[in-house]
C-alpha positions in Angstrom: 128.1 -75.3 51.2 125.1 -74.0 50.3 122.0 -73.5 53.3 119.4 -75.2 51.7 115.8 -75.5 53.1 113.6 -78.7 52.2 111.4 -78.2 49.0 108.7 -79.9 47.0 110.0 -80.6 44.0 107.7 -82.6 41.5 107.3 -82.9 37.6 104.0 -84.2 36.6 102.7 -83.7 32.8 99.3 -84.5 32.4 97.0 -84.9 29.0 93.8 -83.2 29.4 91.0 -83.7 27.0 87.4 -82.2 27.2 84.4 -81.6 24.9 82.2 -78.2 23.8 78.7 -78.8 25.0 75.5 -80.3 23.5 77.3 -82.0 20.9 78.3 -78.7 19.5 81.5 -77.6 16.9 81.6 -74.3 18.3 85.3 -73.8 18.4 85.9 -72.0 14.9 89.1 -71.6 13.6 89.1 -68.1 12.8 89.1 -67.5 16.7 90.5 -70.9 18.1 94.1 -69.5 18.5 93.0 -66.7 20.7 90.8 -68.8 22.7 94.0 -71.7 23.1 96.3 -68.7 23.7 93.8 -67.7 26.4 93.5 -71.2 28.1 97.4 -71.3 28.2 97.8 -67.9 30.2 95.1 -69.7 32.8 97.2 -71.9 33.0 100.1 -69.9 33.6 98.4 -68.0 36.4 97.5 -71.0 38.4 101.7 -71.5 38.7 100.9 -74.6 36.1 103.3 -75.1 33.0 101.3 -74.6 29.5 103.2 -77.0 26.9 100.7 -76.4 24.2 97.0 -76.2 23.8 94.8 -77.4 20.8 91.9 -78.9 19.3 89.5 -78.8 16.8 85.6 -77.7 16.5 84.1 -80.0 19.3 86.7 -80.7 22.2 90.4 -79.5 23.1 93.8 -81.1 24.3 96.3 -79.8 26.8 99.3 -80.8 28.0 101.1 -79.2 30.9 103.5 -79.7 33.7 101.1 -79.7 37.3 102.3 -77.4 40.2 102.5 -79.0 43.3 99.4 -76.7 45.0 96.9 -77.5 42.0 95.0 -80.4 41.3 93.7 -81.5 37.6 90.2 -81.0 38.6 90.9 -77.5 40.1 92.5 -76.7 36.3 90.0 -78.3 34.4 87.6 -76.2 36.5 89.2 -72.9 36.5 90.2 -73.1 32.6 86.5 -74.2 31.6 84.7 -71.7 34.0 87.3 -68.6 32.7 87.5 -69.8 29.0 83.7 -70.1 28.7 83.1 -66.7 30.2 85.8 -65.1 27.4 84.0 -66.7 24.5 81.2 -65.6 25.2 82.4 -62.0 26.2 84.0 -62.1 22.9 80.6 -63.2 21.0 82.8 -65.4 19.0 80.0 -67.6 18.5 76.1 -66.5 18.4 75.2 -69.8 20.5 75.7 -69.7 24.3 79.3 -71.4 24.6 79.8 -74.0 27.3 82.2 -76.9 28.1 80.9 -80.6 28.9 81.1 -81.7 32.5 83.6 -84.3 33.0 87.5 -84.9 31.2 90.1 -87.3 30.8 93.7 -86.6 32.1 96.6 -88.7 31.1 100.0 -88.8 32.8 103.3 -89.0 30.9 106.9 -89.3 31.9 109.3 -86.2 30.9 110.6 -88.7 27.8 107.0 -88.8 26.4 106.5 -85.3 26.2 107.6 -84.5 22.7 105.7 -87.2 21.6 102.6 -86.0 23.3 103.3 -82.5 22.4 103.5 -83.7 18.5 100.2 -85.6 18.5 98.3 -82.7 20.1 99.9 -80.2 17.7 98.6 -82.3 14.7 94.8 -82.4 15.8 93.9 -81.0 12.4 95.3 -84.1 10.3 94.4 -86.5 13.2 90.8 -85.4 12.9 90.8 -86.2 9.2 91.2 -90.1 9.8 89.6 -90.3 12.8 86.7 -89.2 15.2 86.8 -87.7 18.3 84.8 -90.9 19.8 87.4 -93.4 18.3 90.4 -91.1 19.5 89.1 -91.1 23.2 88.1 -94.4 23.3 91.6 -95.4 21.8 93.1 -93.8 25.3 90.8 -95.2 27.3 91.8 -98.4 26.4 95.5 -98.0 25.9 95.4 -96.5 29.9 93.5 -99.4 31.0 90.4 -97.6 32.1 87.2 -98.8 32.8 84.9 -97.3 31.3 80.5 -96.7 30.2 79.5 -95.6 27.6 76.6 -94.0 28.8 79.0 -91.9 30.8 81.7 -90.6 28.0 81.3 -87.3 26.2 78.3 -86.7 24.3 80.1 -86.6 20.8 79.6 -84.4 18.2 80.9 -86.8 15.6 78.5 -90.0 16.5 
């Protein structure tokens, strides 16, 4: 029989989405990879699973599993604060880079995840059809959360 101490054991995925700041499309592809690639070892260090990382010119998604010891605002924090400060260390863009306050975070079940992981792979094509207003909106909406306008993202694409 094995001597077996009590544990926290917890699997939580969450959805984050946020926006570049001052309604800016800042996040070039020629160096998006490197910055995503970035945000995921963040990640990493804060004991956090990185399932993938993406997004297009003006805002980003992530999806990860959520140690126990971290919460989403202390991610969102740490990976904005960090990932800012490496952009603009790396002068991939001549403009002073910054994140929008605020985010949205999403929860999904283990049997979602592929699902999740497949939508925020395909940001490219999803961008094509659709803004990054309607897209947000759309989750709002299908989580049931109130919302303001006044108080979403200020969207590049508006």
């Amino acid at each position: 029989m094995l001597n077996m101490k009590p544990g926290v054991f917890t699997q939580m995925y969450v959805h984050i989405v946020f926006a570049v700041a001052n309604k800016q499309a800042l996040l070039k592809q020629d160096f998006r990879k490197e910055v995503f690639k970035y945000i995921s070892g963040i990640i990493r260090s804060k004991k956090c699973k990185s399932i993938i990382v993406n997004g297009v010119d003006d805002h980003i998604h992530i999806l990860l599993g959520l140690h126990h010891t971290m919460s989403v605002t202390e991610i969102v924090r740490d990976v904005k604060r960090s990932s800012s400060i490496f952009i603009r260390e790396q002068k991939f863009t001549p403009f002073k880079f910054s994140w929008q306050e605020g985010y949205g975070a999403f929860t999904y079940g283990r049997s979602q995840i592929e699902n999740v992981y497949k939508y925020i792979e395909n940001q490219e094509e999803h961008h094509k059809k659709k803004t990054f207003k309607q897209e947000y909106i759309e989750f709002l909406e299908k989580y049931e959360i109130e919302y303001n306008e006044k108080f979403l993202f200020n969207f590049h694409d508006i």
